[in-house]
N, C-alpha and C positions, 0 to 999 in steps of 0.2 A: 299085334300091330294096332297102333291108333286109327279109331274113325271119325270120323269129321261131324256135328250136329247135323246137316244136310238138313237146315228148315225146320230141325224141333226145337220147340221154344220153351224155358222152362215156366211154370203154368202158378209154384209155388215153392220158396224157401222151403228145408226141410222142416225146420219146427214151427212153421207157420201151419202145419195142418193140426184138426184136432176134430173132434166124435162130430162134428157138423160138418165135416166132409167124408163121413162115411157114404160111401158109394159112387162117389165123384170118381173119374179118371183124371188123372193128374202127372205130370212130368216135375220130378224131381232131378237137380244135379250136384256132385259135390264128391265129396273125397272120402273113400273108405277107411273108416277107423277101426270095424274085424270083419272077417268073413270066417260063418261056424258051419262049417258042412256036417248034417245028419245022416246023410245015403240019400237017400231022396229025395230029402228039403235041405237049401240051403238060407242060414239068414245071413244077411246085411245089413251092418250098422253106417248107415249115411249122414255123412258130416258134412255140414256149412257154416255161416258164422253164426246163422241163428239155432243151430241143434244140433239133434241127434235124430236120426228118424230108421225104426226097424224096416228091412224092406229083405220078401220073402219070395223066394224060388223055386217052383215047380214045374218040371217039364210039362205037366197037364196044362199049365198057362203059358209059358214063358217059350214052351218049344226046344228041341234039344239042340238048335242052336244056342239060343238065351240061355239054358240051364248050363252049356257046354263053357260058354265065355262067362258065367257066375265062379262056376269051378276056379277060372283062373283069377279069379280078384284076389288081390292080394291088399294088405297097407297101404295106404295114400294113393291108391290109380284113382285117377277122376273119370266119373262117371255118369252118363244120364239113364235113368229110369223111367218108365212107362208103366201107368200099374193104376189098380184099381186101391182106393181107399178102404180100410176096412177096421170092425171092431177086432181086437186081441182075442183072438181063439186062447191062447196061454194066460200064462198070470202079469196084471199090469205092471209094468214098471214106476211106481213112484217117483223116483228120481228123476224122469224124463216128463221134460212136459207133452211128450209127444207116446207115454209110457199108456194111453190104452188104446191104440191105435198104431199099425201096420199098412203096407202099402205091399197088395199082391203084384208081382213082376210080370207084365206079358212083354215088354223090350226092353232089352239093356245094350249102351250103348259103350265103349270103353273109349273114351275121349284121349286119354294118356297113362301110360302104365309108368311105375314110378318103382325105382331102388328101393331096399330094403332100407329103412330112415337109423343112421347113426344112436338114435335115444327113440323111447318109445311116447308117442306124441297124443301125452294124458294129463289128464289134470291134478295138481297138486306133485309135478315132476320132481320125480329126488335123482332128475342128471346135474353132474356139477353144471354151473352157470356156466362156464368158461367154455365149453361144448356146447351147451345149448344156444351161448351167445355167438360163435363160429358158425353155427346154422340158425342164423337168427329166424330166416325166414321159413323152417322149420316151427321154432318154439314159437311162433308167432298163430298157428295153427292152435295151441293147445287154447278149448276152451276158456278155462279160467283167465288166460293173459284174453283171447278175443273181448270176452266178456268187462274186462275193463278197458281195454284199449274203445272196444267201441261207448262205454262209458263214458271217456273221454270227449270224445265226438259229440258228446249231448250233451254234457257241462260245456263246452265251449258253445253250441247253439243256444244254448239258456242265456249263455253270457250277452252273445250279441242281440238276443230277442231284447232281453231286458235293457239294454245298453240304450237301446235306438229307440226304444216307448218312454224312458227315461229323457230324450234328447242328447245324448250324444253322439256324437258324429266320429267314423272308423274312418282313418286318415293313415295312412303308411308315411313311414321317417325313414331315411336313408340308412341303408345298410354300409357303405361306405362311409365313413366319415373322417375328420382331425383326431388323432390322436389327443389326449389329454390326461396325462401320467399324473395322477391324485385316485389312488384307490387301488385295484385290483390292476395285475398285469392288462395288457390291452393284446389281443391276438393283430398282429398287423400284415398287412397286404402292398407290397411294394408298387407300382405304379410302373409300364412301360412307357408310356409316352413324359412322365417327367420322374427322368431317371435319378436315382437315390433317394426321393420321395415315395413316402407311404401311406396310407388310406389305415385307419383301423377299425374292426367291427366294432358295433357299439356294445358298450356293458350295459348300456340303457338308453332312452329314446328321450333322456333328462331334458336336454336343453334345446330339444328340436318341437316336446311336446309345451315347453316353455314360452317358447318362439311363436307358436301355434295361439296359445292364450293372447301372447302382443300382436295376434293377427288377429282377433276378434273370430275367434269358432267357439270361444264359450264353453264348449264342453267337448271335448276326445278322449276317443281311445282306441285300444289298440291291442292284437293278440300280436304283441312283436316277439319276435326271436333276438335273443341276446348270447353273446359272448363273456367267457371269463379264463383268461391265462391263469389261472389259480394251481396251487400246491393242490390238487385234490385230495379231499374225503371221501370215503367209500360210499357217501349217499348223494354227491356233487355232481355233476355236469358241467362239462366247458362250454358246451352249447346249451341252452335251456328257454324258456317259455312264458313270457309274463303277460297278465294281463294288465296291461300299462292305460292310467288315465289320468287328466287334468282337468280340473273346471275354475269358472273365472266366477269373481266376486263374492267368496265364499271364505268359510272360516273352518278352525276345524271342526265344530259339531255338524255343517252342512253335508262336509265328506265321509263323517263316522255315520248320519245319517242315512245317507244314499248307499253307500257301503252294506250297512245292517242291510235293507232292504233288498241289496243285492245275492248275501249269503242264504237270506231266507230263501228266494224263490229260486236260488241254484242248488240249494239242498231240500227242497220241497220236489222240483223237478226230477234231480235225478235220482234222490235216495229214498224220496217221503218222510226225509227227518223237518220235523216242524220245528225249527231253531225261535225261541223265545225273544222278543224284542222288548226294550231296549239289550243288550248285550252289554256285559258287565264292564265295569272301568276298573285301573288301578292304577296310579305315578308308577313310572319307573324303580323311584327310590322305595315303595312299598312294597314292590315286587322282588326289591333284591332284599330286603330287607326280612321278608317273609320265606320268599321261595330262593333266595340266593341267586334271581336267574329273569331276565328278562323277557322271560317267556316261558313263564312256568304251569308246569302241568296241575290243574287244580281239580283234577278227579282224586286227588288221595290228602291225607292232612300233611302230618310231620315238618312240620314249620320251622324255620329256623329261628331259634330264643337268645339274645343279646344278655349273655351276662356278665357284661365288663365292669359294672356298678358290685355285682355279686363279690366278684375274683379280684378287685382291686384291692390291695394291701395283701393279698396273702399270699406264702411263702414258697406259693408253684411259680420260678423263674420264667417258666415257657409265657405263662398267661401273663405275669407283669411287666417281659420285657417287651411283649406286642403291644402291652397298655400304653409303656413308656415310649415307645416308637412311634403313637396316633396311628394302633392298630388297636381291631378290637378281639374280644373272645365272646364266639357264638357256638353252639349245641343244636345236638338233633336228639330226639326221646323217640326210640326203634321202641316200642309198646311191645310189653309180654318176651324178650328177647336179650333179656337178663341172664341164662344162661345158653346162651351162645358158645361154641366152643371157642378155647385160644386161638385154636388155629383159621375160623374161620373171622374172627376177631383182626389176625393179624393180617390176614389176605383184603380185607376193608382198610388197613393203615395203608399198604400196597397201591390200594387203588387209590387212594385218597392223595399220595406222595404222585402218580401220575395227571392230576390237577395243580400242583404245583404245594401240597403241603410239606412241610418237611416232618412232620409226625401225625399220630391221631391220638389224643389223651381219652380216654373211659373211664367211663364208669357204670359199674353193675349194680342197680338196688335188689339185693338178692332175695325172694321171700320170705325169709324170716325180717326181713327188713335190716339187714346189715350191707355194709357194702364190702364190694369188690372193686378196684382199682388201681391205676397206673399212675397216678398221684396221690393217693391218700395220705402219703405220708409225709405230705409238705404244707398237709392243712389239717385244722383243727378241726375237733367231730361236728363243733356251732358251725366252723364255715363250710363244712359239708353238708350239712343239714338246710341252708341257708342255699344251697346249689341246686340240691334235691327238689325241694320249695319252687326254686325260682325255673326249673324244668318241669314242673307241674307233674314230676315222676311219683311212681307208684311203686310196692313190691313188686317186683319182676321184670322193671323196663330195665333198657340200655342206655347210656347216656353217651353222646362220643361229640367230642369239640375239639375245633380248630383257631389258634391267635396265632394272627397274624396280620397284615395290613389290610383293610376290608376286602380290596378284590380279590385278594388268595380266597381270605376267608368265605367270602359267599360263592368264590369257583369251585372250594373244595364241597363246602357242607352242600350246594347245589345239586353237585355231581355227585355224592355220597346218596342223599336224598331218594334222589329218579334211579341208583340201581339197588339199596336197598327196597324200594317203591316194587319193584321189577323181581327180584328174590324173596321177597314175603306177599307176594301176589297179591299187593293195595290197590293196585290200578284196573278200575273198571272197565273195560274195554271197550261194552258197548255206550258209554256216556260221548259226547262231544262237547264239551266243555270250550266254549269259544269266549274268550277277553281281551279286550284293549288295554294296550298299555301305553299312557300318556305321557307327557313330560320329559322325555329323554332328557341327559345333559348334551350341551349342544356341542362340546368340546370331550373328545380322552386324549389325556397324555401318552405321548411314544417314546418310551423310551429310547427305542430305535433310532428315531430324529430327533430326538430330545427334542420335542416341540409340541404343542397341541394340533390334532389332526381333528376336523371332521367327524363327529358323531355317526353321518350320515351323508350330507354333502357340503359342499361351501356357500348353494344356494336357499337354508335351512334359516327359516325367521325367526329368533331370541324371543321368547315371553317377557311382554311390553315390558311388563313390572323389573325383568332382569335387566335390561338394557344397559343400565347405571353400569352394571360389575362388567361391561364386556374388554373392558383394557385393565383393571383393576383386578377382578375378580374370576377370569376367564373361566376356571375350573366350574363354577358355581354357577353360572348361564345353564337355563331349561330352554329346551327348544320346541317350538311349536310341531312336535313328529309326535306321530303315534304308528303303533304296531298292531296287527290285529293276528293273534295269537290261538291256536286249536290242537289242545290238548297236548301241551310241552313245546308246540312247535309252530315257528314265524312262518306265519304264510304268508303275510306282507308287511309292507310299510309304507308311512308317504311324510307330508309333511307342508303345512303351509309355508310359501316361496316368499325369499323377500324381495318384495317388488318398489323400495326404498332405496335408490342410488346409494343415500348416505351411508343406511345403513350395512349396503352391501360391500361398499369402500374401508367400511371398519372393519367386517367380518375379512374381507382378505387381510386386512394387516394383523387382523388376532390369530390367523393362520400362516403370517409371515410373508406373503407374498407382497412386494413391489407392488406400485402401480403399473408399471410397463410388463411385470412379471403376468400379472392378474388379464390385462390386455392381449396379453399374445398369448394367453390359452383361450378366455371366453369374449375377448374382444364383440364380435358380432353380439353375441349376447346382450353385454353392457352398454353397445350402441342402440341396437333393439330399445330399450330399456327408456331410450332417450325421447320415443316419441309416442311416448304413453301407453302404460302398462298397468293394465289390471289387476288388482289383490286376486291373487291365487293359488291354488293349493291340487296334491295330489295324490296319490298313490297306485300302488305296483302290485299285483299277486304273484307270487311263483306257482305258475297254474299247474308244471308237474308236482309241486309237492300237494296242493289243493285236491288232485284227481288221486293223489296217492293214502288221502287220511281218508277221502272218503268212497273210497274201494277198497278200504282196510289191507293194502297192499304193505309188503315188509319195506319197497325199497321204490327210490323213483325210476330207475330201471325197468320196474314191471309196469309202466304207463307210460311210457319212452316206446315208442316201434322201435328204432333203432340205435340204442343209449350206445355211449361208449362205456370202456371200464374205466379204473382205478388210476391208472397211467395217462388217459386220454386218448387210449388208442381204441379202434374198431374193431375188433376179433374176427367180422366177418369180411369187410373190405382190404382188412389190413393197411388199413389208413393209422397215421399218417405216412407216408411213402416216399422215398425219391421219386425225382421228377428230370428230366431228361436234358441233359447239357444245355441241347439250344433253348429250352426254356428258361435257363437261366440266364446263358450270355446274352438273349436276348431284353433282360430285368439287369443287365451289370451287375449280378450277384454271382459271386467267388463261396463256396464253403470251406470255412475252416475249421478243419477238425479239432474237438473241445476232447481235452483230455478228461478222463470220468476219475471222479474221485474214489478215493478208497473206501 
């Protein structure tokens, strides 16, 4: 039966003690992780967020009541202890920081006894997720997850420290807001008081932190919480986390500036990584041109090599009709991997056809320096040799290239790249390799709309020098955005705003919008706009993926308390759910059942 504190106060966390409270009496409380009964001694392993702490039972101290309610600890009962501090009679535990030092039991208290727990609640758990995420508030226990979750909680206080010594001011944007159908589904919320009308959460605090600049605060930000209707990926969230900010009268090197200075003292703070300033740049176009990838991991080499100058005129159809198409043919050099077997050869074509190639051409420089290939025999030994050259290969590498229109080509050899990178174990894991990536185009074509979409958004400034092409040249506009990139992966983005009527009037119609179209989505905006607005610029972090690279976590789920899955549902609430007649009639929403496709 549970007993109540009755007045005891707990005195110290458990891994808060250490050999300078030897002899001290002290009140520990917290959740049993074993009880290992001897016959006459029993130990207890006491858990809280900060530890693990031995704590030991003796009728001679504890009394044969105390020693009689030790017997019954079991797993997870929470419990308070009473007890003297002491050095380890036995052999230290290294692993504990709390590992030379014990706490002798003279009261124990049993605060709640607790079920046998469905998985057993340790670190580095191999329960499927799907269980553990059904007892979330279980696996939420295992140190390792505490350990970063409360991570978490320090990277966000480092944020605001540095935010507000910085000058910037935390300001909250409305969680309700207009819908505005340009980008990602919008999760939306019906309205009862004006019925058929809807509210939708925001996918970002864009045009409210925009708003903010045309009100003179200068400088905000903001730990917002965002929405995204999206098809989810297994590493995605419908709900997620940004660290969202804006400043007025700036350009982009003020915000890559204040940025740099922000990564440092957030990874100074919570990891003791000393990140090197300035922090490296690279265009867009050199990024893909290299890495294939806009955000490419640059702990390992394997670059991707253009050799459409090489293969032109020769008699491999694949590589001349991509040439003839204003496609190009690009190569990757797997070093020392020249004999590779076929079959793991063709499981790389495989993967390469799920990026959207429709082959992968090789070739093997084999040690004796002859080769091995999948075209050899539609070119000549000069234009082989001239391939070899221009891949800067050696006896023994591997040579494997994709032609096709660039962006297959740099989706395929990109993605080819980072899992080769990944199965010849090139990737250093403890480096943190963080880069800017500059110059975005400010327009990609959709096929889907057959129209030019948004790079990034419609409120996105053209690089002055581009301005000429923006009705002529669309495709070929850079935009004043950058990305700041850490190790394969976009933690953020922002982008100087254009705060130019005119130029803003253009950018809607090289996206095709009306002028009354353009109004009745950002109206307010554009009026905003009307009574003087500061050059300004911004950017966004995804502060779960930020707390996930540098907790060296697999997934952002494990820096989430409460993530959803794959589907967007909650495993432990069983959200999303029906919801009860009258709260619909009274919303005038009818459900109509949607037939599920095959």
């Amino acid at each position: 039966m549970a007993e109540s504190m009755n007045g005891l106060k707990r005195s110290h966390r458990c891994g808060e003690l250490s050999l300078s409270n030897v002899g001290e009496t002290v009140t520990v409380m917290g959740w049993v992780a074993k009880q290992r009964n001897k016959g006459g001694i029993i130990f207890v392993d006491l858990r809280d967020r900060s530890g693990i702490l031995q704590v030991i039972f003796e009728e001679s101290d504890a009394g044969a009541e105390g020693f009689a309610k030790a017997e019954k600890l079991r797993s997870e009962y929470v419990v308070a202890v009473v007890g003297k501090v002491e050095k380890r009679a036995g052999a230290v535990n290294e692993n504990l920081a709390t590992g030379e030092i014990e706490v002798r039991a003279s009261q124990v208290r049993i605060l709640s006894e607790a079920l046998t727990p469905p998985f057993p609640i340790e670190e580095e758990s191999k329960t499927k997720e799907e269980l553990r995420l059904k007892y979330r508030y279980l696996d939420l226990r295992r140190p390792d997850l505490q350990s970063k979750i409360i991570l978490r909680s320090k990277i966000t206080m480092a944020i605001r420290k540095f935010m507000s010594e910085e000058g910037f001011l935390e300001i909250e944007t409305p969680m309700l807001t207009k819908s505005t159908p340009e980008g990602a589904r919008d999760y939306l919320v019906p309205s009862r008081v004006h019925p058929g009308n809807f509210y939708a959460l925001p996918q970002s605090p864009q045009i409210f932190k925009q708003l903010l600049m045309c009100s003179g605060y200068d400088r905000y930000f903001q730990i917002a919480r965002c929405f995204r209707d999206e098809d989810l990926r297994a590493d995605r969230q419908p709900e997620f986390t940004q660290v969202d900010m804006e400043l007025s009268f700036v350009d982009v090197d003020d915000v890559i500036a204040v940025n740099e200075r922000l990564l440092k003292f957030i990874c100074k703070d919570a990891i003791g990584l000393d990140v090197q300033l300035p922090i490296a740049r690279m265009t867009w176009q050199e990024a893909m041109d290299r890495f294939g990838s806009d955000k490419p991991d640059t702990r390992f080499g394997m670059e991707l090599v253009d050799v459409s100058k090489t293969v032109a005129g020769c008699g491999f159809g694949v590589f001349t009709s991509a040439l003839e198409n204003g496609g190009s043919v690009r190569g990757i050099n797997a070093k020392g991997q020249a004999e590779m077997p076929r079959k793991k050869i063709d499981a790389l074509v495989e993967f390469a056809k799920g990026y959207g190639a429709k082959g992968l051409a090789y070739l093997c420089v084999l040690p004796d320096g002859s080769y091995k290939s999948s075209f050899a025999k539609f070119m000549t030994e000069e234009q082989l040799k001239a391939l070899v050259e221009a891949m800067d290969a050696e006896p023994g590498d591997l040579l494997l290239f994709a032609a096709d229109k660039n962006s297959v080509v740099w989706n395929v050899l990109g993605g080819l790249r980072l899992e080769l990178g990944r199965q010849l174990n090139l990737i250093d894991n403890s480096k943190f390799n963080f880069l800017w990536i500059t110059e975005f185009p400010l327009f990609e074509w959709s096929e889907e709309e057959n129209r030019y979409m948004a790079m990034h958004h419609p409120f996105t400034m053209p690089m002055e020098e581009d301005l000429a092409m923006l009705e002529t040249e669309p495709g070929k506009v850079r935009a004043k955005a950058y990305d700041i990139v850490l190790n394969g992966t976009e933690l953020g983005g922002g982008s100087v705003r254009i705060s130019d009527d005119k130029i803003q009037e253009r950018m809607f119609e090289a996206l095709g919008f009306t002028k009354e179209s353009a109004y009745e989505r950002f109206g307010f905006l554009l009026d905003a706009f009307k009574y003087g607005v500061p050059p300004h610029a911004g950017l966004a972090y995804g502060l779960d993926r930020l707390v996930m690279l540098l907790t060296g976590a697999d997934s952002i789920r494990e820096v989430i308390a409460f993530p959803k899955v794959k589907d967007a549902s909650c495993l432990m609430t069983e959200a999303p759910n029906v919801v009860d007649q009258k709260q619909l009639d009274e919303l005038g929403i009818s459900i109509n059942p949607i037939e599920e496709k095959e």
